[in-house]
C-alpha positions as CSV (number, residue, x, y, z in Angstrom):
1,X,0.0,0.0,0.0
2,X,1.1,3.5,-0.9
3,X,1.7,5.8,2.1
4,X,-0.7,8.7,2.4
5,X,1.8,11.2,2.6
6,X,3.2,10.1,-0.9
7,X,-0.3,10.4,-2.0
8,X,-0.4,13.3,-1.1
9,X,2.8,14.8,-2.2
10,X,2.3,13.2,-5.6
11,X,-1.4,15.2,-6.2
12,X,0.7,18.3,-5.2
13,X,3.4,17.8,-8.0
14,X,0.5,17.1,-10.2
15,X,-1.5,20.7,-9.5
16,X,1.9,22.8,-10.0
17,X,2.4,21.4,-13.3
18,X,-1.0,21.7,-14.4
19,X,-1.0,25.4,-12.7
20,X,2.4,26.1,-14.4
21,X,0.6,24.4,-18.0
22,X,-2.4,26.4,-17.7
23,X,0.7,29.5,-16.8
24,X,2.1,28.5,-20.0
25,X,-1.0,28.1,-22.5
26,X,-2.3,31.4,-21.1
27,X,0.5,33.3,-22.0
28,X,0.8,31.3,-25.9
29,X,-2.3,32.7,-26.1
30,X,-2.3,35.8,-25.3
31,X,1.0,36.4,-26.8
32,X,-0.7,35.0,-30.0
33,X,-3.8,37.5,-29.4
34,X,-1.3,40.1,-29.4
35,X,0.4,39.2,-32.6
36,X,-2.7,38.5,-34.5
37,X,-4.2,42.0,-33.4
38,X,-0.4,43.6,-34.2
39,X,-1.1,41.5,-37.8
40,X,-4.5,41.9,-38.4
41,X,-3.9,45.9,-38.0
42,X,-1.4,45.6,-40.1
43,X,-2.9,44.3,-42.7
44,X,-5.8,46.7,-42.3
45,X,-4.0,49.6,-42.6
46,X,-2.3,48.1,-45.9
47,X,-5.3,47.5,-47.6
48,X,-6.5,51.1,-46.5
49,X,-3.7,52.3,-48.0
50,X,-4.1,49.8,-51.3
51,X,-7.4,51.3,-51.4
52,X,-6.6,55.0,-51.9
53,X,-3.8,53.9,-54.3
54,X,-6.9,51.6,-57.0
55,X,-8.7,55.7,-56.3
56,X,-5.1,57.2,-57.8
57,X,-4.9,54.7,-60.1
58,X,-8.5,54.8,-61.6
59,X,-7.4,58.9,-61.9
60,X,-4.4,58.4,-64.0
61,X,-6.0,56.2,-66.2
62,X,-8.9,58.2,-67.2
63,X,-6.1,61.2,-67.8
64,X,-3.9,59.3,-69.9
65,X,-0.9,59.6,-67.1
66,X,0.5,55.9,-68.0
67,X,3.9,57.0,-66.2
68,X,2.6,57.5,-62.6
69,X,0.1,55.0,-62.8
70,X,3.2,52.3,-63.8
71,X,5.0,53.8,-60.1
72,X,1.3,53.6,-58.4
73,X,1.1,49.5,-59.5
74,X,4.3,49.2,-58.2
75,X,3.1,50.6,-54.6
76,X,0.0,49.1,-54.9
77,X,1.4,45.6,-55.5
78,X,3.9,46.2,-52.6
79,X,0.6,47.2,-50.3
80,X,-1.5,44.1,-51.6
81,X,1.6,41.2,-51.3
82,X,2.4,42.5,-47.2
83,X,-1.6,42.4,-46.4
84,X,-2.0,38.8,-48.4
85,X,0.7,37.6,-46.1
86,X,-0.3,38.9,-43.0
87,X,-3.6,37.4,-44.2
88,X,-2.8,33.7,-44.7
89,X,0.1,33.2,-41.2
90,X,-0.3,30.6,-38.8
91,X,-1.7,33.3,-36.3
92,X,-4.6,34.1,-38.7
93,X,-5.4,31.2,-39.6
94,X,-5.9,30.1,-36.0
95,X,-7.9,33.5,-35.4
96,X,-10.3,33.2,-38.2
97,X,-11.7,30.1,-35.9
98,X,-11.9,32.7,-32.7
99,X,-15.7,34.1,-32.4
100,X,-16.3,37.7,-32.9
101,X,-13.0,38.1,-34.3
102,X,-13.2,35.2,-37.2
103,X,-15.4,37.7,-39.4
104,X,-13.5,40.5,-39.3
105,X,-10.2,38.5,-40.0
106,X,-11.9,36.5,-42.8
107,X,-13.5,39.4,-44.7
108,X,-9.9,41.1,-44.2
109,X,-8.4,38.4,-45.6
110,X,-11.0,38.1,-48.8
111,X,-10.2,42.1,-49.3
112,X,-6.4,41.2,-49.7
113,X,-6.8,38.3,-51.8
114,X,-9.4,40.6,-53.8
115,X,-6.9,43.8,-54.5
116,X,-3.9,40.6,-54.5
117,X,-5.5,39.8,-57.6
118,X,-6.1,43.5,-59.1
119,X,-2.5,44.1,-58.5
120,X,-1.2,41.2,-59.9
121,X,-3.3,40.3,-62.7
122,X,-5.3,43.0,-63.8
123,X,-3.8,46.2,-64.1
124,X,-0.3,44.8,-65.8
125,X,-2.0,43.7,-69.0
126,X,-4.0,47.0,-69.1
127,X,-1.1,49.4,-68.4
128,X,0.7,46.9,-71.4
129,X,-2.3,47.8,-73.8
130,X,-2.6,51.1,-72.9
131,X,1.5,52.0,-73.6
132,X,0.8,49.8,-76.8
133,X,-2.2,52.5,-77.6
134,X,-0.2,55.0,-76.6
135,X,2.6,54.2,-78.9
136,X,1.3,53.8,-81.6
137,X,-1.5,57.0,-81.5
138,X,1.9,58.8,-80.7
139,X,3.8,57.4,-83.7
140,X,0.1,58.2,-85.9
141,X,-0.1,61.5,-84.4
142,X,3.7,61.8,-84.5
143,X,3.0,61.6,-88.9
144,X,5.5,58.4,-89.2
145,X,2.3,56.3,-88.9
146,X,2.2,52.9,-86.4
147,X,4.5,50.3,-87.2
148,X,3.3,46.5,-87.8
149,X,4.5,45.9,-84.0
150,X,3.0,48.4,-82.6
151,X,-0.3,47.3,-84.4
152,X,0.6,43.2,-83.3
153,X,1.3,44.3,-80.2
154,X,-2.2,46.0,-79.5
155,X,-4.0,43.5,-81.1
156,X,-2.6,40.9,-78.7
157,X,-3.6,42.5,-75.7
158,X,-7.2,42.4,-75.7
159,X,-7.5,38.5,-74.7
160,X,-5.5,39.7,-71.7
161,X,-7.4,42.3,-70.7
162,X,-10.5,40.2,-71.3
163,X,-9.0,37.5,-69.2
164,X,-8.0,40.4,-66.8
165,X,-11.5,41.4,-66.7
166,X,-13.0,38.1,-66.0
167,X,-10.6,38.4,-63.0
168,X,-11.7,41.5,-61.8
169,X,-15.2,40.6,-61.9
170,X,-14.9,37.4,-59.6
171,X,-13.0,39.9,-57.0
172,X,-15.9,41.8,-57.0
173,X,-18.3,38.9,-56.9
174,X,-16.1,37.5,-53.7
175,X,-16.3,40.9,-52.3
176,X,-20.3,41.3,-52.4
177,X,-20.8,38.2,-51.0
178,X,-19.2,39.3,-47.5
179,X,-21.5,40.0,-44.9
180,X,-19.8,43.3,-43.3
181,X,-23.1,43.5,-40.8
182,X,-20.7,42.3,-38.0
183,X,-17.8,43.6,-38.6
184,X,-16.0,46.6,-37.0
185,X,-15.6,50.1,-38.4
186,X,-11.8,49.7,-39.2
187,X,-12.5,46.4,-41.5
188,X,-16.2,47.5,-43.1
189,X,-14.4,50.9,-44.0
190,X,-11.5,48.1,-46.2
191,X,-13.9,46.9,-47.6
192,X,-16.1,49.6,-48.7
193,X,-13.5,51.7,-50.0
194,X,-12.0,48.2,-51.9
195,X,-14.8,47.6,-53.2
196,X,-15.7,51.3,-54.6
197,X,-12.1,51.3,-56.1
198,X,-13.0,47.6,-58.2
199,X,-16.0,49.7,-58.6
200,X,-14.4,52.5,-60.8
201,X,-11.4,50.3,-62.1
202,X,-13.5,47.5,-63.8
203,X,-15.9,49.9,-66.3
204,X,-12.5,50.4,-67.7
205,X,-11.7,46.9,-68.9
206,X,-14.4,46.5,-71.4
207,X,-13.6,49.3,-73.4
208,X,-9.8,49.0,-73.0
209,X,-10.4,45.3,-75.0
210,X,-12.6,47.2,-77.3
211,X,-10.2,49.6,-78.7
212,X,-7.3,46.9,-78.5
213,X,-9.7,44.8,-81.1
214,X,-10.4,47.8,-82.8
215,X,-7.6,49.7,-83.2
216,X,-5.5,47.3,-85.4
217,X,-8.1,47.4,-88.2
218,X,-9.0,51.3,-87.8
219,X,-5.9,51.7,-88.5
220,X,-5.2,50.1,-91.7
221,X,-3.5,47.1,-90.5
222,X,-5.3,44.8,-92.7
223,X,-5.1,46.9,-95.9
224,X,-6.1,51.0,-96.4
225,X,-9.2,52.3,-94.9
226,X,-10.8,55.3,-95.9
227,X,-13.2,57.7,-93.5
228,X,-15.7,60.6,-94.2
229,X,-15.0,63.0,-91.3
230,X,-18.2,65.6,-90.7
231,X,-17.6,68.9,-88.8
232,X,-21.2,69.6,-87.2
233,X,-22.1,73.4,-87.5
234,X,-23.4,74.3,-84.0
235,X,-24.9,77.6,-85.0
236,X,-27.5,75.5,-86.9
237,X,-28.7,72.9,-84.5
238,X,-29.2,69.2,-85.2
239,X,-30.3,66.5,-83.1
240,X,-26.6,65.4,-82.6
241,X,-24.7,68.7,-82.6
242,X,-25.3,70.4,-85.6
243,X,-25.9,70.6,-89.4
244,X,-22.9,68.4,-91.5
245,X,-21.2,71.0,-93.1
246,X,-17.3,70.8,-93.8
247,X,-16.5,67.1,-94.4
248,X,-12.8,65.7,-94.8
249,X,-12.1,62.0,-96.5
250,X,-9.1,60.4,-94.3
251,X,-7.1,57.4,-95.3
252,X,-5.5,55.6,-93.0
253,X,-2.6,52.6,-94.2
254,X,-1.3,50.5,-91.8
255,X,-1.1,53.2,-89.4
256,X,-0.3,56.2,-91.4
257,X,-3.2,58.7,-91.9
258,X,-3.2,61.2,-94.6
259,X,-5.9,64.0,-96.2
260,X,-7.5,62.3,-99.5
261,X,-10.6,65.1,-99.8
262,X,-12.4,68.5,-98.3
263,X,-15.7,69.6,-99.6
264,X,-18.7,70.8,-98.0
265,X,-22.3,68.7,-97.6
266,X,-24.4,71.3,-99.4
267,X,-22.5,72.1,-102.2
268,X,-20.3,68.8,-102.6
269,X,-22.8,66.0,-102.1
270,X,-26.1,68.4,-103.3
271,X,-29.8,67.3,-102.3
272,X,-30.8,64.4,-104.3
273,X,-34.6,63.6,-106.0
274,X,-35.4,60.5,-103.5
275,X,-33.6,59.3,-100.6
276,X,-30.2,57.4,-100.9
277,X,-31.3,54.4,-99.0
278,X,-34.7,53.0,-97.6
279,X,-36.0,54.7,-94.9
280,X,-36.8,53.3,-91.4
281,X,-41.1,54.4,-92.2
282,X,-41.0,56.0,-88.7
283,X,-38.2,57.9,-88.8
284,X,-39.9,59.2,-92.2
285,X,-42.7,59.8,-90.6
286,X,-41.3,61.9,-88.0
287,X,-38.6,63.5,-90.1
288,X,-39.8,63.5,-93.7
289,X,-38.1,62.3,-96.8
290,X,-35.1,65.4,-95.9
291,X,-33.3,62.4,-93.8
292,X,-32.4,60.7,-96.7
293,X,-32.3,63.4,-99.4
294,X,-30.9,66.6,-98.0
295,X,-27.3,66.1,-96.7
296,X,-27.8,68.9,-93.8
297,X,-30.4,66.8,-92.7
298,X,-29.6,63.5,-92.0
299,X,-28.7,64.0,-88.6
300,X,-32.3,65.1,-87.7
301,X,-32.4,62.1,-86.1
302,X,-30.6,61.8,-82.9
303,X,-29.2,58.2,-84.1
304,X,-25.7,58.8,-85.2
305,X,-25.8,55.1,-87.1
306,X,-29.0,56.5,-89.2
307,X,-27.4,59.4,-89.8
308,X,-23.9,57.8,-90.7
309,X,-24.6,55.5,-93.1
310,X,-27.0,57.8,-95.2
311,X,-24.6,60.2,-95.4
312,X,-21.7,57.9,-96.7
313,X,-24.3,56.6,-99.7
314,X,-24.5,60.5,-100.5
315,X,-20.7,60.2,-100.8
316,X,-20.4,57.3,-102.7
317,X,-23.0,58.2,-105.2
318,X,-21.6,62.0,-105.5
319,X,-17.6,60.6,-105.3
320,X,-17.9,56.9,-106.6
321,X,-15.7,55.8,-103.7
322,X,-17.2,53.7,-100.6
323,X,-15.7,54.7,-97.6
324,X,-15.5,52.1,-94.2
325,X,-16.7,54.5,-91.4
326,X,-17.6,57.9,-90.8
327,X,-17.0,60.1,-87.7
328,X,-18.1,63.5,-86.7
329,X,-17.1,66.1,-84.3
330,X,-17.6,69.9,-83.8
331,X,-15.8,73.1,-83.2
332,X,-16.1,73.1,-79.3
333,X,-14.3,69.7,-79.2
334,X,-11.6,70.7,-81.5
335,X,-11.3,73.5,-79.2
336,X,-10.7,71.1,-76.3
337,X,-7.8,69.2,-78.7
338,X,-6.4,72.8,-79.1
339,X,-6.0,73.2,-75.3
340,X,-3.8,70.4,-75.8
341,X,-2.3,71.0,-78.7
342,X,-1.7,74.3,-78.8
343,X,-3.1,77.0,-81.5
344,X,-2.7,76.4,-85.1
345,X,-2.4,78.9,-88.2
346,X,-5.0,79.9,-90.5
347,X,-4.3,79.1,-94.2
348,X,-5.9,83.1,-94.5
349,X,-3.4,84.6,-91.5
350,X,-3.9,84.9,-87.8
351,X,-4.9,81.3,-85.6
352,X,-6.9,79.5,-83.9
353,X,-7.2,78.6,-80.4
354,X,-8.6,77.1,-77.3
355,X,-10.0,80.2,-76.5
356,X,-11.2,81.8,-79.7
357,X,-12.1,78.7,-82.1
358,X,-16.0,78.6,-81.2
359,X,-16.1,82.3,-81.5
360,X,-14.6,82.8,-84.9
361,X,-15.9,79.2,-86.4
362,X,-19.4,80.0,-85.2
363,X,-20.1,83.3,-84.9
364,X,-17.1,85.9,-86.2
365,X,-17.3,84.0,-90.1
366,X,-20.5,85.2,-91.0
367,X,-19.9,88.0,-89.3
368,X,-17.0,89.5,-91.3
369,X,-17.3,87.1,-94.3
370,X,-20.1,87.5,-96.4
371,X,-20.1,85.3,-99.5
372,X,-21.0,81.7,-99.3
373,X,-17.9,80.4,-100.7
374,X,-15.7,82.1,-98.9
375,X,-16.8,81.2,-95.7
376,X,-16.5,77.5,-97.0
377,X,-13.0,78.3,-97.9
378,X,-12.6,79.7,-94.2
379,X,-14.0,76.6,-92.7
380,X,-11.6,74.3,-95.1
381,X,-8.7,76.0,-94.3
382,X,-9.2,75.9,-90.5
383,X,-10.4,71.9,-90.5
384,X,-7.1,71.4,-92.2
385,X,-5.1,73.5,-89.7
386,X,-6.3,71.9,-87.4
387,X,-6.2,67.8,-89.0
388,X,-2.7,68.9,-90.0
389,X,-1.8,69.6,-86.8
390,X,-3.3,66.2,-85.1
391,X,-1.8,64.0,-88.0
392,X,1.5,65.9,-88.1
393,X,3.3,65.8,-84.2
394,X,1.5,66.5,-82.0
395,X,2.5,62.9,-78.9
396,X,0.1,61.8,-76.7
397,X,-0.2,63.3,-73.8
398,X,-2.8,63.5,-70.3
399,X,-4.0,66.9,-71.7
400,X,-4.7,65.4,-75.3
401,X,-6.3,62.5,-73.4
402,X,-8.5,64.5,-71.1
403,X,-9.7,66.4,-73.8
404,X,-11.0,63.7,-75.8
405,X,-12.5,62.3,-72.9
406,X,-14.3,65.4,-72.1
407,X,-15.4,65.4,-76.0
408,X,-16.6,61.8,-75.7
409,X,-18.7,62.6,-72.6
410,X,-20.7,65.2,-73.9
411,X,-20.8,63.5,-77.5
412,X,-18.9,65.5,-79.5
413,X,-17.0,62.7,-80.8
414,X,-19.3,60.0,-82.6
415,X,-18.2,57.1,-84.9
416,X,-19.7,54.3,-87.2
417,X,-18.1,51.3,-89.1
418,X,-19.6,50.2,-92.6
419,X,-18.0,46.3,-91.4
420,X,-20.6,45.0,-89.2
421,X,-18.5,43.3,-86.6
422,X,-16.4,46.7,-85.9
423,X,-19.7,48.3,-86.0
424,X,-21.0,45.9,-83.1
425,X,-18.0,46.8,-81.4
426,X,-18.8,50.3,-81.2
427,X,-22.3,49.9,-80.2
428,X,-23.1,50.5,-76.8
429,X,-20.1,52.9,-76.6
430,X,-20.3,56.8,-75.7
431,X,-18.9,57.1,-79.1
432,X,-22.1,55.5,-80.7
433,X,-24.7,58.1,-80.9
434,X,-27.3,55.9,-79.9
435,X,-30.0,55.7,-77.2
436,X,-30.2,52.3,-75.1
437,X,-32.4,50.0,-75.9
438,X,-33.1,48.8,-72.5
439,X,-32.4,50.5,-69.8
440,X,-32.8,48.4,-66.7
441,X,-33.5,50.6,-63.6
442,X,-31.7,54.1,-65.1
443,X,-34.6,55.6,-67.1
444,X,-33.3,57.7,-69.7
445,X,-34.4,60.7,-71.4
446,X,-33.7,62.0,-75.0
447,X,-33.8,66.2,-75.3
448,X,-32.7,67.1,-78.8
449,X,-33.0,69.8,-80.8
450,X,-33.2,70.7,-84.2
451,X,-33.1,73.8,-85.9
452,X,-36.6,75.5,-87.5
453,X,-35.0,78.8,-88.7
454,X,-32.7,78.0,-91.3
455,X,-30.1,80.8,-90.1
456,X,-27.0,80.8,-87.8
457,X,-28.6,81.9,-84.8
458,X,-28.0,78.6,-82.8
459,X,-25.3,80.8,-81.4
460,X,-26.9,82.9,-79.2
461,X,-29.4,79.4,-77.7
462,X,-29.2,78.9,-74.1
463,X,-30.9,75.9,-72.9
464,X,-31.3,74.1,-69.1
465,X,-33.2,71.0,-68.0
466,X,-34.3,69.3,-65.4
467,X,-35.6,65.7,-64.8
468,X,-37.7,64.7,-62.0
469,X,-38.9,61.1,-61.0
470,X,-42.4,60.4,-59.2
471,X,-43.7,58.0,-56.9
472,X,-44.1,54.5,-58.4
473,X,-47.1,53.0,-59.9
474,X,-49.0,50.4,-60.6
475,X,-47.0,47.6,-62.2
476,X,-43.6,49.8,-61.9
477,X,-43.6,52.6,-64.1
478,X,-42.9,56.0,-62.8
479,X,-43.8,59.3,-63.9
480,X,-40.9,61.4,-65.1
481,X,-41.0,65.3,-65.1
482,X,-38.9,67.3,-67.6
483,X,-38.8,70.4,-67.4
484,X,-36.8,72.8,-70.6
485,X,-35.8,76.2,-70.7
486,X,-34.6,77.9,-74.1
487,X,-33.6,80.9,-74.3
488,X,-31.8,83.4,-77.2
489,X,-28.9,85.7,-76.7
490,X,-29.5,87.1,-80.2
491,X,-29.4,91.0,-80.9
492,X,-32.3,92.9,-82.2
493,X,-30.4,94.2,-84.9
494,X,-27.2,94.4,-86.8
495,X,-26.4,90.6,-87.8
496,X,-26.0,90.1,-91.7
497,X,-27.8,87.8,-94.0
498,X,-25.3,84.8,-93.4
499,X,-26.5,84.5,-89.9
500,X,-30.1,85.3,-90.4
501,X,-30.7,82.7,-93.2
502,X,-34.0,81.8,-94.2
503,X,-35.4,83.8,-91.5
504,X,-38.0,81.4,-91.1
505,X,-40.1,82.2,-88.1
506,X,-39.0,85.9,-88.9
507,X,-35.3,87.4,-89.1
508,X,-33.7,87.6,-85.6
509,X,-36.5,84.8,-84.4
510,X,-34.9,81.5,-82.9
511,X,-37.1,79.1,-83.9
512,X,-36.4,75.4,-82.4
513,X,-37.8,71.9,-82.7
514,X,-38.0,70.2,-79.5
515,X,-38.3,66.7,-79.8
516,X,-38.6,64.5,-76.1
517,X,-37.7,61.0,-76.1
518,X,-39.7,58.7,-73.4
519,X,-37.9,55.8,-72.1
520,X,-38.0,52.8,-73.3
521,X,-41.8,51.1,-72.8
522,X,-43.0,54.6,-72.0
523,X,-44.7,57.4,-73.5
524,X,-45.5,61.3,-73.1
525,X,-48.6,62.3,-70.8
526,X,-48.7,65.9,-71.0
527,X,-47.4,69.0,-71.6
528,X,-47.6,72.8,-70.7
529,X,-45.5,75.9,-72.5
530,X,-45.2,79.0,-70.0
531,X,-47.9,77.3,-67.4
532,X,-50.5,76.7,-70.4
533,X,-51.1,73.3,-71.7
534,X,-50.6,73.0,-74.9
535,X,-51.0,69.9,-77.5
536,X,-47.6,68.4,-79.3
537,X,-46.5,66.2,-82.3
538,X,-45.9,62.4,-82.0
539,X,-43.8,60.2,-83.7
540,X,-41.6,57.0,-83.0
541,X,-38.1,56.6,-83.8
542,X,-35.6,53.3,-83.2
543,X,-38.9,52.1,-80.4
544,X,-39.5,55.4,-78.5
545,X,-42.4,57.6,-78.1
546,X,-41.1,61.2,-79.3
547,X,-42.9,64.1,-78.3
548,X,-42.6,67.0,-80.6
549,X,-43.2,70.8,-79.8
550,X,-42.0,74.2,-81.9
551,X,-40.5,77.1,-79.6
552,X,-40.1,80.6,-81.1
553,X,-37.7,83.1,-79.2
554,X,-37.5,86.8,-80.1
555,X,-34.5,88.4,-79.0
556,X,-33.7,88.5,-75.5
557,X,-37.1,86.2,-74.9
558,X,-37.1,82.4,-72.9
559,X,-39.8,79.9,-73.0
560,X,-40.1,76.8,-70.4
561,X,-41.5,73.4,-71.4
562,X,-42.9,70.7,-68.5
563,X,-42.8,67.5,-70.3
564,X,-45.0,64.8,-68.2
565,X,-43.7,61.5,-68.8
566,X,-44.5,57.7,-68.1
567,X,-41.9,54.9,-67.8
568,X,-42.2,51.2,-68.8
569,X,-42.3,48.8,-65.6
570,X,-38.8,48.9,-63.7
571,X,-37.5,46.8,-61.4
572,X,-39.1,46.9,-58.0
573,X,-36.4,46.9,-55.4
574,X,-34.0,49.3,-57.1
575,X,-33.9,53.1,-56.8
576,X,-34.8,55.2,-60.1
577,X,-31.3,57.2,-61.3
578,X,-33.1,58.7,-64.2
579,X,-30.1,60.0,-67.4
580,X,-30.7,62.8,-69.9
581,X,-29.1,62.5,-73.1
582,X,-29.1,65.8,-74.9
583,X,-28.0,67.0,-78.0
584,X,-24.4,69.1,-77.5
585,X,-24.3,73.0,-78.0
586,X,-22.4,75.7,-77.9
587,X,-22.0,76.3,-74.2
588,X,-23.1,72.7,-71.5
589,X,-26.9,72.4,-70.5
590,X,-27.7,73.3,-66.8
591,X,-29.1,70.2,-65.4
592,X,-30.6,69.2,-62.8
593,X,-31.5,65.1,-61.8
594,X,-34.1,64.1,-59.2
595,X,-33.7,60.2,-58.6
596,X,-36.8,58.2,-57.5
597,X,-36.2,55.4,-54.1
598,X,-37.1,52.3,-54.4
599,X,-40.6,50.5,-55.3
600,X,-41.8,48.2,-52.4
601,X,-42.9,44.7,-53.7
């Protein structure tokens, strides 16, 4: 038998080494809570800082600055590889398995794999395409024309940035599958902000593989290409800008770009008897036979493709040659490219710049030229100043880039393909000069305008508008409110016959066709001019319900339309962020959006 005292001193050896154990395994722990808290903010603040570096980044890109986003990669991918560590250590790994604190850890962990992934796959293969773009635009704009690697080396990066896109996309999936409901402040505010940068980064991807795709064949990689080039007169309003009046032809041979013609719609291409090509029996309707006979008018419509291809039948039955694609810009973006650029000189003396092109192109011609022809010479010589000038050194640059963004966003800059798949390509692209089709829970508006005076006096047009979105209804659809005030600048006297035309609503009268596109599915209610109610034209053009009204404006004068509208059925559970789309002028609309909240089921 065992003696009790050895019992006895046996169960006290036993509690100090469990005591001293349980010493022991407290202490692992809490030396391990304290390294996973030192990690986990650690990686926190990395991918705080990783955020605000994809907000730089998304900056640069849109201006074009290719060097500084190349060192912000760099940084970014230095950020994204220390929080991916911290996030997949022994110490994380045990604390992801730690109530309270296993959300937090595993949603920081899914943020650093997500901006990992950015870092490392994504942006490389898009800052590659974009210095491929940029080389050879540089080399095109530089006058020696893109070489056959620059071309290659383009056309190879659009399956990279569509596998980079695909990338991208499942980041964002993994991202909005988080629940962030119970996670703290520090680790919801990683995400958010991670998940806003994906936000602004991805919308890029798709058009970056676009013009990689594109850009090759544009170009004249696979053989010449030849483009009619319209310069849209402002001071005589169209649905997309203004009326087609100095065209250029371009040709463009595997990467070089030279001048082939210059005439003027009206007196090169002439009306014709019927129209050029069938037309769509609504848009006749609505328009008249003009679309397709008249070449100032085949931009009625506010459908650049319409437009686009009648215009290039005109030119191939006037010129015998087919071209592949027609563009069209106007003098207030090539005033933006002149900020960039620099001012150019007039084949007839003094120049043109930033600040004075709109002025003299639109207003000073007719104002100290008087015969037709030569203010068609004038307009010539200044669209070749200025092509000359694009086509003949001038490198790409952020400026250059910003200010064809800007162009781009407010339409100036519109483009169609004769080839089919280039021209699907182009669809659905700010350069398109279409209105969408379907436009999920972002109702959108058409205001455009076309000109009812036959003079110059689109000049002195102010316009502002306003879109308001109503309670829902029945079924879904909302009621829409727009609201348009015109308004004319013009003098009461002293402006020459050039710029009063036609004069037909009466010289110095500003007489202007309002047309309102519903959204798709939906229709125009009502109207009222100056707080009376007053009836309006109808039409349909590419599926929407137009309304038509005519506004006269003596000098000095303004008149208001309220447009009541009614939207097709949208979806129930998703805030209305109602879009106008408006045809360019002169000086920017004042607008004014009121979204609509959310339908409850």
């Amino acid at each position: 038998m065992v003696p009790i005292e050895h019992l006895r001193k046996l169960l006290r050896t036993r509690r100090r080494k469990i005591v001293a154990a349980a010493v022991v395994l407290v202490v692992v722990l809490a030396g391990a809570g304290l390294r996973l808290a030192v990690v986990g903010a650690d990686a926190a603040a990395h991918l705080q800082r990783a955020a605000e570096l994809v907000g730089d980044l998304e900056q640069q890109l849109r201006g074009g600055d290719l060097a500084a986003a190349r060192v912000t990669v760099a940084e970014l991918r230095r950020q994204t590889r220390a929080a991916r560590d911290d996030a997949h250590g022994p110490s994380w790994r045990l604390g992801t398995a730690v109530p309270g604190a296993g959300d937090d850890l595993r949603a920081v962990g899914a943020v650093a794999d997500a901006v990992d992934a950015l870092a490392a796959k994504v942006l490389p293969p898009l800052l590659d395409a974009a210095d491929g773009m940029s080389a050879a635009m540089g080399r095109v704009s530089g006058g020696a024309g893109a070489s056959e690697a620059d071309l290659d080396t383009v056309a190879a990066a659009a399956p990279r940035i569509e596998e980079a896109a695909g990338v991208a996309r499942a980041a964002q999936r993994r991202l909005a599958a988080l629940d962030t409901g119970g996670l703290t402040g520090r680790v919801r505010s990683a995400v958010r902000q991670v998940d806003d940068g994906l936000d602004r980064v991805v919308p890029l991807l798709d058009p970056a593989a676009r013009a990689a795709r594109l850009l090759p064949a544009l170009l004249g990689a696979g053989g010449p290409r030849t483009y009619l080039v319209l310069f849209q007169n402002l001071a005589e309003v169209r649905a997309t800008g203004g009326m087609p009046g100095a065209f250029a032809v371009l040709q463009a041979d595997h990467g070089k770009i030279s001048l082939v013609e210059q005439g003027t719609a009206a007196k090169t291409l002439r009306e014709f008897d019927t129209p050029v090509l069938p037309l769509d029996p609504d848009q006749e309707d609505l328009f008249t036979n003009r679309l397709g006979t008249y070449p100032a008018d085949v931009n009625l419509t506010p459908d650049f493709p319409t437009a686009a291809a009648l215009i290039r039948e005109m030119y191939r039955q006037r010129s015998g040659r087919s071209v592949d694609g027609v563009f069209a810009t106007d003098p207030v973006a090539l005033a933006y490219l002149l900020g960039a650029t620099g001012p150019v000189t007039l084949p007839t003396g003094g120049q043109l710049t930033a600040a004075t092109a709109v002025r003299q192109l639109l207003s000073e011609v007719y104002l100290k030229i008087a015969a037709e022809p030569d203010q068609d010479a004038y307009f010539a010589g200044a669209a070749k100043a200025v092509l000359d000038r694009l086509m003949g050194g001038v490198p790409m640059s952020k400026s250059l880039v910003s200010a064809m963004s800007r162009a781009t966003d407010e339409r100036r800059l519109l483009a169609w393909s004769a080839h089919p798949e280039e021209q699907a390509e182009i669809a659905g692209t700010p350069f398109a000069g279409t209105l969408p089709a379907d436009d999920g829970a972002r109702p959108s508006v058409g205001v455009f305008l076309n000109d009812g005076t036959g003079a110059k006096l689109g000049y002195y047009l102010t316009r502002s508008v306003s879109l308001e979105t109503g309670r829902c209804l029945d079924g879904g659809a909302r009621p829409l409110r727009v609201t348009i005030t015109l308004g004319s600048t013009a003098p009461a006297q002293g402006l020459p016959r050039s710029v009063l035309g036609l004069g037909l609503a009466g010289d110095y009268t500003v007489r202007t066709n309002v047309m309102v596109y519903a959204p798709p599915g939906g229709s125009p209610v009502s109207a009222r001019q100056d707080g009376a109610e007053v009836d309006f034209g109808t039409g349909l053009d590419k599926g929407r319900e137009v309304a038509v009204f005519t506004v006269d404006l003596a000098p000095g004068a303004h008149s208001t339309l309220v447009v009541d509208l009614v939207t097709g059925p949208l979806p129930a559970q998703e805030a209305a962020e109602p879009r106008l789309i408006l045809t360019p002028g002169i000086s920017p609309w004042t607008t004014r959006l009121q979204p609509g909240r959310a339908c409850e089921k």
